[in-house]
N, C-alpha and C positions, 0 to 999 in steps of 0.2 A: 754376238758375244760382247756386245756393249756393257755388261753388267761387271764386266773382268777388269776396271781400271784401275787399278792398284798399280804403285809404282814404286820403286827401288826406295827409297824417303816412307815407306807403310811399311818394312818389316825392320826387326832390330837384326839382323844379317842377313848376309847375303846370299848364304845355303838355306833359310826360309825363302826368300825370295824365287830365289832359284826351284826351289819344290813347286812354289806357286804357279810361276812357268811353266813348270812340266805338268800340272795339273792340269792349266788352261789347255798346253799344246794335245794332251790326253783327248780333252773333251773334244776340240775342232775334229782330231784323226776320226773319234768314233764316229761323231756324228756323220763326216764326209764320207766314211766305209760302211754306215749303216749296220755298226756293232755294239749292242748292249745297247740302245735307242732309249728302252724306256727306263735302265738304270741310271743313266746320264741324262735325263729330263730332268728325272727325281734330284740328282745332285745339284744341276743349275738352280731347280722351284726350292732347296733346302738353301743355296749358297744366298740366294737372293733376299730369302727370309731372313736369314742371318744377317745382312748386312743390312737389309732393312731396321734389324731388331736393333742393330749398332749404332747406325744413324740416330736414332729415336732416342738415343740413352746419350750420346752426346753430340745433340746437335750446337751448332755453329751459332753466331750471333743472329739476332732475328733481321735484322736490317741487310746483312751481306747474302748469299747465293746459297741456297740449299745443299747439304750436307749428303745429301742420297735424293736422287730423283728417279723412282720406279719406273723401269722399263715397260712396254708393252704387252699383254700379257701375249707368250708363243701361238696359243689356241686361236687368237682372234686375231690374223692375217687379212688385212688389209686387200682388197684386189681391186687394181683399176677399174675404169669405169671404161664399157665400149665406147670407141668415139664414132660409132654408127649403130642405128639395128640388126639385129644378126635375125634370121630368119628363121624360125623350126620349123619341123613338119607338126602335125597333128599329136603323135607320140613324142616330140619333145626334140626330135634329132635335128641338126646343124642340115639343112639344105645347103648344095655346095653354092659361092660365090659365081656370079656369070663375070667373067674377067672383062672388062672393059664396055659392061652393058652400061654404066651410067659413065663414060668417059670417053668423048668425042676425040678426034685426032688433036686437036690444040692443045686440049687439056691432058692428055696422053705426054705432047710431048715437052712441055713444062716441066710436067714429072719426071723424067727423063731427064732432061737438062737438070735438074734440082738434084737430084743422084749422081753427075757425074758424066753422063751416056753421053756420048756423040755419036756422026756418022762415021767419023772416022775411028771409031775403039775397036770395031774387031780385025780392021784392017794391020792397025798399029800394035794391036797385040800378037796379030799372025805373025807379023817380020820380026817383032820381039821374042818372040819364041823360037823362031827360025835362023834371026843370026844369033843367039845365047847359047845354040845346041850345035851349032856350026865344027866346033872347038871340043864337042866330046869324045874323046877317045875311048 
């Protein structure tokens, strides 16, 4: 929802403004409830134009910071990159991981310590739960 920055200083009142807010708040609910999905794309890909189209009709001095800077387009999501090889079978399918086959005990417990774990955490967590429950009625 980066395309939504308008602020209180972009409308000549503040019952525009306020419409504009409840526009944006509109869009986030549907999208998050997964209602009217493709009505509300259309709106965003129409708002964006528009504002594109605005930019372009008056931009800013050429020397200072660009007036509109086009967002991303939705369709073309970005996905990390594995930070390993992942393995498929023949048909293409995720063979399961063998847990701890390339992770010797030292290197197990590095990791471990780097997380937090010690030898003492479940011990410390058992009496932490045993005297905090002490006291319920």
């Amino acid at each position: 929802m980066g395309i939504y920055t308008k602020t209180r200083k972009d409308f000549d009142s503040k019952e525009d403004y306020d419409m504009y807010l409840e526009e944006v708040e509109d869009i986030i609910y549907k999208l998050t409830s997964n209602t009217d999905v493709a009505d509300v794309e259309q709106q965003v890909e129409d708002y964006t134009r528009q504002e594109a189209a605005l930019a372009g009709v008056t931009a800013g001095p050429v020397d200072g910071p660009p007036a509109y800077v086009p967002q991303a387009v939705a369709a073309q999501v970005l996905q990390p990159a594995p930070l390993q090889p992942v393995q498929q079978d023949a048909e293409g399918r995720l063979l399961p991981v063998q847990p701890g086959a390339a992770m010797d005990r030292q290197k197990w417990q590095l990791m471990a310590t780097a997380s937090g774990w010690t030898q003492e955490l479940a011990t410390e967590r058992m009496l932490h739960d045993a005297f905090t429950t002490i006291f319920v009625f």
